[in-house]
C-alpha positions as CSV (number, residue, x, y, z in Angstrom):
1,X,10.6,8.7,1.2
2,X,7.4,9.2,-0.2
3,X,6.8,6.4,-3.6
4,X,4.2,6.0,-5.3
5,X,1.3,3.1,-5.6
6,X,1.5,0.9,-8.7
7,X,-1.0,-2.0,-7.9
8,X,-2.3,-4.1,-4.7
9,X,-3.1,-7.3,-3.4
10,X,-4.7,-9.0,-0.1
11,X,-2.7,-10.7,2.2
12,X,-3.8,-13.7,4.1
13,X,-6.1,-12.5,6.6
14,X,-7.6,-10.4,3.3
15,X,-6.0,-6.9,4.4
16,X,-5.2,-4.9,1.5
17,X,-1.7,-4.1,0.8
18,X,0.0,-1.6,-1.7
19,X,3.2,-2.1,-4.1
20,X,5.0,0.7,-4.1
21,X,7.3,2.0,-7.3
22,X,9.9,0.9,-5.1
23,X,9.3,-2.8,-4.4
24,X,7.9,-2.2,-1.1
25,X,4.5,-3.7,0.3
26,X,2.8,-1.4,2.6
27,X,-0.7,-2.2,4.2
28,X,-3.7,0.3,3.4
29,X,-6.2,0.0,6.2
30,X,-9.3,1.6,6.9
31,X,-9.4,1.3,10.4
32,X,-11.2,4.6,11.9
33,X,-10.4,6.4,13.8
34,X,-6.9,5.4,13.2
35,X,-6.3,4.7,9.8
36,X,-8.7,7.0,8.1
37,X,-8.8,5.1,4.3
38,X,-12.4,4.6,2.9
39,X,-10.8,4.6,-0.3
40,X,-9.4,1.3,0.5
41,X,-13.0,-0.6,0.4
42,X,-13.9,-0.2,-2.9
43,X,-12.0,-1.2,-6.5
44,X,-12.9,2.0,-8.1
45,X,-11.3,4.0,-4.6
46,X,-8.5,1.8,-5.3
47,X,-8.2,2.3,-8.8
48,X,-8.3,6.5,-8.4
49,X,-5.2,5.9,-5.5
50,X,-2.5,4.8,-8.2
51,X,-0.1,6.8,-8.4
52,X,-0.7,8.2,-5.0
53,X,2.5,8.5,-3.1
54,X,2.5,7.1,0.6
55,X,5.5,7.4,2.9
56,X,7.9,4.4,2.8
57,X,9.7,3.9,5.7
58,X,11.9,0.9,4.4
59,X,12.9,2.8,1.7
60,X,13.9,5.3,4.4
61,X,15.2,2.4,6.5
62,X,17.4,1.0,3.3
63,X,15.7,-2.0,3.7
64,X,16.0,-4.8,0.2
65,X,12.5,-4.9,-2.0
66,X,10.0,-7.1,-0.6
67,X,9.0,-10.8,-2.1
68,X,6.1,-10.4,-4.7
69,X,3.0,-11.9,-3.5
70,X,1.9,-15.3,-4.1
């Protein structure tokens, strides 16, 4: 189910992760060849990705909303 970005934060080892509409976290790496994400270095590449929609797959899964982070 795709849902759309509404803000992000780093997790501990400083990986970016997106919050999704939905109350899911979901990591945005850019990790090529991979994961291909340059938007995901900058703020302002950030900034222009809310609002994007990324595939959830624990909304799919029916899994609960995740913890916000600390």
């Amino acid at each position: 189910m795709k849902q759309p970005i509404i803000a992000y934060h780093q997790d501990d080892e400083q990986h970016w992760v997106a919050r999704l509409a939905c109350g899911h976290n979901q990591h945005v790496r850019h990790d090529p060849p991979w994961i291909n994400r340059p938007w995901v270095v900058t703020p302002e590449g950030r900034a222009a990705q809310i609002g994007a929609r990324l595939d959830c797959r624990k909304c799919d899964a029916g899994a609960p909303r995740d913890g916000l982070p600390v």
